[in-house]
C-alpha positions as CSV (number, residue, x, y, z in Angstrom):
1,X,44.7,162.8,225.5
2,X,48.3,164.0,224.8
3,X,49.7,164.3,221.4
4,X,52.5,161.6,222.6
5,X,49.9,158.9,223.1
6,X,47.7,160.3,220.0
7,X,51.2,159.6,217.9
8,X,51.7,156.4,219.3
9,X,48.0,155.2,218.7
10,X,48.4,155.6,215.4
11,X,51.8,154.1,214.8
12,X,49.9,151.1,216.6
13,X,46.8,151.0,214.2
14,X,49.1,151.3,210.8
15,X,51.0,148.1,212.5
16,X,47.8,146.3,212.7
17,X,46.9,147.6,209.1
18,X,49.9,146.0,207.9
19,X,49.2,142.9,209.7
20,X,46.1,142.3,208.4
21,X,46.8,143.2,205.0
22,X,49.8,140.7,205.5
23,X,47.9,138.1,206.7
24,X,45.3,138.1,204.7
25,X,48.0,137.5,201.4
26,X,49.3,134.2,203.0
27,X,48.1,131.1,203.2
28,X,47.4,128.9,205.5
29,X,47.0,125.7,202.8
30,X,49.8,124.4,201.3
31,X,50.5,123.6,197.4
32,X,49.5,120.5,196.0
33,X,50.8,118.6,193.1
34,X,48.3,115.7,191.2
35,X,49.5,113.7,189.0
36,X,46.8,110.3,187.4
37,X,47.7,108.0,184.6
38,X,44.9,105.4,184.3
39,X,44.1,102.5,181.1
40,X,41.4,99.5,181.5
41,X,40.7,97.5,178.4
42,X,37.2,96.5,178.8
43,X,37.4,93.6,176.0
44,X,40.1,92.1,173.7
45,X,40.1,89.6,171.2
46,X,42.5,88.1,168.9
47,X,41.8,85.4,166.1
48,X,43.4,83.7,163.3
49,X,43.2,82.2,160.1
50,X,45.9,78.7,160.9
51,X,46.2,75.8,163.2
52,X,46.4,77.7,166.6
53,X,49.1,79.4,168.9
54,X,51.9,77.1,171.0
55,X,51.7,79.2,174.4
56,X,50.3,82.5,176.5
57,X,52.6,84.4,178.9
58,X,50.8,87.1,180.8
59,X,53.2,89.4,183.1
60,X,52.6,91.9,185.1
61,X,55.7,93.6,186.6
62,X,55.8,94.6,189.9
63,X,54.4,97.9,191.6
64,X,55.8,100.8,193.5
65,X,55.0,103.4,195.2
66,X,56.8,106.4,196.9
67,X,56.0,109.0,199.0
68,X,58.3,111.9,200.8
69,X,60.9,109.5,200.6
70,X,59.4,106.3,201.4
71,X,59.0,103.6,198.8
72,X,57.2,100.0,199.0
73,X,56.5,97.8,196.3
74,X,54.7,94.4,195.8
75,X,56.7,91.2,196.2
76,X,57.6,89.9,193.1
77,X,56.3,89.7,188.9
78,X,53.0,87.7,188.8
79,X,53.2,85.7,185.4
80,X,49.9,83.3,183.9
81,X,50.3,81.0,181.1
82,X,46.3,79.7,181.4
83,X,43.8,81.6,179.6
84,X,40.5,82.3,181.5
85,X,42.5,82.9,185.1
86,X,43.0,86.2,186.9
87,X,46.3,87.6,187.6
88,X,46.2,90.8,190.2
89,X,48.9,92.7,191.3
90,X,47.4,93.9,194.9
91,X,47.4,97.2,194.9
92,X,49.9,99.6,196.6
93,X,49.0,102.7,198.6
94,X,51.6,104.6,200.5
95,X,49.9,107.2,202.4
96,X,45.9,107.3,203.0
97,X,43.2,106.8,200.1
98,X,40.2,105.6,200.6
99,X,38.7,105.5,197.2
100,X,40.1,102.9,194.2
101,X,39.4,99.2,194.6
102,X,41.9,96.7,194.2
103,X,41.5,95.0,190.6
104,X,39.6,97.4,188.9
105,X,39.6,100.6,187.3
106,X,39.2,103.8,189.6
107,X,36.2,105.0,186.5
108,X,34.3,107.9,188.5
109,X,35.8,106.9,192.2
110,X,39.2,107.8,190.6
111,X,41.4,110.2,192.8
112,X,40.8,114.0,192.2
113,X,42.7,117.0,193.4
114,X,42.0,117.5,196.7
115,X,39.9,114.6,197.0
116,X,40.8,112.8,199.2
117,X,43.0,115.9,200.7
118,X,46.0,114.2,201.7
119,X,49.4,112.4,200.4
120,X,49.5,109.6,198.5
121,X,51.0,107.4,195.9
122,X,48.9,104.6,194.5
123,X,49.5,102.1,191.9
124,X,47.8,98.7,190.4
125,X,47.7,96.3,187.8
126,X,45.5,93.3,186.4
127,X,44.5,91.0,183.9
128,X,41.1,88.8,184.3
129,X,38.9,86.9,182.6
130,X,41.3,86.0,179.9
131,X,40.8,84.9,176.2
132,X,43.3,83.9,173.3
133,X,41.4,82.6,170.7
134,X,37.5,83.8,170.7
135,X,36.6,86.9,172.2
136,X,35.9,89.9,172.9
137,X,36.4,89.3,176.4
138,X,39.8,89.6,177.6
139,X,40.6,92.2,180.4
140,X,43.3,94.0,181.8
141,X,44.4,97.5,183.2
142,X,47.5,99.4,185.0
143,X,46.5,102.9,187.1
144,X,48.7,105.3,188.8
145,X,48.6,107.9,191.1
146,X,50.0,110.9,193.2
147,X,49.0,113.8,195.0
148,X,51.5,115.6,197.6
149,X,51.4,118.9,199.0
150,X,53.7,121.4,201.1
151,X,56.9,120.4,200.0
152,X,56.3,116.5,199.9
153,X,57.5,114.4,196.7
154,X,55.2,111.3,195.6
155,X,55.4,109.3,192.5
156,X,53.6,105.3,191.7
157,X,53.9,103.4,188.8
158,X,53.3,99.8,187.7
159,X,57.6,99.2,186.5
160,X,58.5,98.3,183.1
161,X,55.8,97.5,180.7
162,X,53.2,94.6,181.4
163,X,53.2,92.7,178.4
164,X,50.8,90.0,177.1
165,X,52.4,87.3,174.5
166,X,50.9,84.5,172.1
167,X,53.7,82.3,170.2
168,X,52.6,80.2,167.4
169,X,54.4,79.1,164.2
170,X,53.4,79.1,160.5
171,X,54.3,76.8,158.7
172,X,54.5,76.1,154.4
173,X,51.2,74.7,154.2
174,X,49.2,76.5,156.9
175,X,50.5,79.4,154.4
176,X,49.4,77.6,151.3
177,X,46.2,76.5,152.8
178,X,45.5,80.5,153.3
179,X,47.0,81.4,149.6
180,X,50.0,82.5,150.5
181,X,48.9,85.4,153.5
182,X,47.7,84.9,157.0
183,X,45.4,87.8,158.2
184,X,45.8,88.5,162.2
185,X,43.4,90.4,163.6
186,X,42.7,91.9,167.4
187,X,40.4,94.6,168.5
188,X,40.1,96.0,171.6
189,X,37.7,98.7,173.5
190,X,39.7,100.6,176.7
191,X,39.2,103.6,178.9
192,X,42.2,105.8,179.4
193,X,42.7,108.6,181.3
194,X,46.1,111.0,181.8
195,X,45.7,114.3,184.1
196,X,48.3,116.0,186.0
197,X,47.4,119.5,188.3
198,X,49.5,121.7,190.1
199,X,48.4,124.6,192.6
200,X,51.5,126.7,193.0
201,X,54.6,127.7,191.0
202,X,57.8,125.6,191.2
203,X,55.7,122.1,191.5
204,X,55.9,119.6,188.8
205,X,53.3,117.2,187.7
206,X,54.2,114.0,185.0
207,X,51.9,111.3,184.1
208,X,52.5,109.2,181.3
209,X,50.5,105.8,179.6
210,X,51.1,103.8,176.7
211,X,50.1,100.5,175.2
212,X,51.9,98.9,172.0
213,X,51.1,96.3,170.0
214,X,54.1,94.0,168.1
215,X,54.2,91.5,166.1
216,X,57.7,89.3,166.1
217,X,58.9,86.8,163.3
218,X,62.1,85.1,163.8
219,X,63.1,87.1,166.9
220,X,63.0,90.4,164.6
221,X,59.9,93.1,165.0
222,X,58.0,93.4,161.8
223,X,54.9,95.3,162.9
224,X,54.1,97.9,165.6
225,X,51.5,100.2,166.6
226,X,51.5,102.4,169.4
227,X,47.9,103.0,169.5
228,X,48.3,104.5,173.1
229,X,51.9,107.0,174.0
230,X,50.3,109.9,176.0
231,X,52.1,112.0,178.8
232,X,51.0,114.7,180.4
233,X,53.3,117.2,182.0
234,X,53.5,120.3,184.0
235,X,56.9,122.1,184.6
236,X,57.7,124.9,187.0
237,X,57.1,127.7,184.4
238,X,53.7,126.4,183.6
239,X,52.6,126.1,187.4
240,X,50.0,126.3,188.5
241,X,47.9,124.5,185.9
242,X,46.0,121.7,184.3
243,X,46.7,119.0,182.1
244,X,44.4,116.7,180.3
245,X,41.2,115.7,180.5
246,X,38.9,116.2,183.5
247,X,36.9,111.9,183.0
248,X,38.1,109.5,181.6
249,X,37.8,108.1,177.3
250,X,36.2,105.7,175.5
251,X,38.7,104.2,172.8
252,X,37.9,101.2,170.3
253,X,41.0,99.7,168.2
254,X,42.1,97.4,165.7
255,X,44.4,96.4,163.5
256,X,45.4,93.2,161.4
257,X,48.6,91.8,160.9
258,X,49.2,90.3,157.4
259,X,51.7,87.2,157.7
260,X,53.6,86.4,154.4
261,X,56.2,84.1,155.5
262,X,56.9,80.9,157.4
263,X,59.0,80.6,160.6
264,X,58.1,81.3,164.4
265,X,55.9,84.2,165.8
266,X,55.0,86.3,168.8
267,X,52.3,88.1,168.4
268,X,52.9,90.7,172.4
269,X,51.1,93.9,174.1
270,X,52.4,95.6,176.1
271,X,50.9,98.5,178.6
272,X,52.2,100.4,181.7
273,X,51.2,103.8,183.2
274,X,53.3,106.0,185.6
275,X,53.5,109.3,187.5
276,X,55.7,111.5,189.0
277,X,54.8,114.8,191.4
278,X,56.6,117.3,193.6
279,X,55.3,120.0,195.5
280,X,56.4,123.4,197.4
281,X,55.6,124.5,201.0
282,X,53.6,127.9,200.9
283,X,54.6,130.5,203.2
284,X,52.1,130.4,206.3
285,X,50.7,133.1,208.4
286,X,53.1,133.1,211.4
287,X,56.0,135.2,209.9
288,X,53.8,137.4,208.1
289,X,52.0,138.2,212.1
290,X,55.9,138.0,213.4
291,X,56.8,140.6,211.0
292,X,53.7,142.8,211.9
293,X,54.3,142.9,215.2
294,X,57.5,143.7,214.7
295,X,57.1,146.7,212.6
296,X,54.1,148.0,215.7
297,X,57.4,147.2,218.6
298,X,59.4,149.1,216.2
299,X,57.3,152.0,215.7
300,X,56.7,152.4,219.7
301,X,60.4,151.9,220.6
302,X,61.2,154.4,218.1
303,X,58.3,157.2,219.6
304,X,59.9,156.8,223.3
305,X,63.7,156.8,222.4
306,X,63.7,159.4,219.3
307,X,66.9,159.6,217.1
């Protein structure tokens, strides 16, 4: 064998070195941002110590759900004034999932990275099996979800807060009756869950949940607790990384409300949950073996036309 084609034999096998050490950096999977914001209360009860509350008003706002651009969103707010009913917001999926039921919490089918591996936005609301007075039995939730990859944007959430409200007025002897102070009291028991997860640098991940409890007099807040104002978030200097808690958490709350003064009252929750995610596109194996090949042409144009 000459020494021309000994030369040019090994300018061919350091090409193919290259290209295998350049391949084998990329690829071929894109970056995939998850984002999951997800509250059920299993049971809620609220009772009193006077005559009884004027009215109920459950509403739950409408969802929405946007992927890579596209949105859709349920038709209209749902709103029920009867107690025992069901009110469900049918859920939205934009993309493909095939885990979640409509009307109830995701618990341990809730989306995980990966799993299902694919695009979507999903997002729900409900309230069933409703109780004002006696309890505990009331139920409601609101999830959210997101997972896109390779350069997609997602995000899902329920809209503005969903909000349960009791009106009732005290009057001067229903506070003399009670010796001058009206004790209202609610419990609940939930499940919450807030996770966000992000592959690659430069993808952002944002999942946030609350649930407040107010009390109203006279049109003016007097009481608040915000038992539940969690967000998780993942910038593009934290990427890749995780956020929050891999299952989901038991919660049990409570408070009461001392009344001290005659006049109307609304005694409102309200919850909502929401997400946001945006991933990059990885760089994939083709220009890496493009560039290899290129640097092997170059090395044997270079051995037959010298400078």
């Amino acid at each position: 064998m000459s020494r021309k084609h000994v030369v040019l034999g090994l300018k061919v096998l350091t090409g193919a070195a290259i290209l295998s050490q350049l391949t084998s950096f990329s690829s071929p999977a894109n970056a995939t941002a998850f984002a999951y914001s997800a509250l059920e209360v299993t049971s809620f009860s609220l009772t009193n110590e006077f005559g009884g509350f004027n009215s109920f008003e459950f509403t739950s706002q409408q969802l929405s759900a946007t992927l890579n651009g596209s949105t859709i969103s349920s038709p209209t707010v749902l709103t029920s004034t009867t107690s025992g009913g069901t009110v469900n917001q049918l859920q939205i999926v934009n993309g493909t999932l095939g885990i979640a039921a409509d009307n109830a919490y995701f618990g341990a089918n809730r989306p995980t990275l990966l799993s299902p591996a694919t695009n979507y936005a999903v997002a729900d609301t409900h309230m069933s099996n409703t109780v004002i007075l006696s309890g505990p039995g009331g139920h409601f939730g609101t999830q959210s979800g997101a997972q896109v990859s390779g350069g997609t944007a997602g995000s899902a959430q329920t809209g503005t807060a969903n909000s349960m409200a009791w009106t009732f007025n005290v009057s001067q002897a229903e506070l003399n009756a009670s010796g001058g102070e009206i004790d209202l009291s609610w419990s609940l028991a939930a499940l919450r869950q807030v996770r966000v997860e992000t592959t690659a640098a430069n993808e952002t991940a944002r999942a946030t949940l609350s649930l407040r409890v107010n009390l109203i007099h006279d049109g003016d807040t007097i009481a608040t607790v915000s038992h539940i104002q969690t967000t998780r978030a993942l910038s593009t200097a934290q990427s890749p990384g995780v956020a929050g808690p891999a299952g989901e958490q038991n919660i049990t709350l409570g408070n009461v409300f001392h009344i001290d003064a005659i006049g109307d009252y609304t005694f409102n929750v309200e919850f909502d949950s929401s997400v946001r995610a945006t991933s990059v596109a990885l760089p994939e194996p083709a220009p890496f073996a493009l560039l290899g090949l290129g640097l092997v042409a170059l090395g044997a144009a270079r051995r037959r036309n010298p400078a």
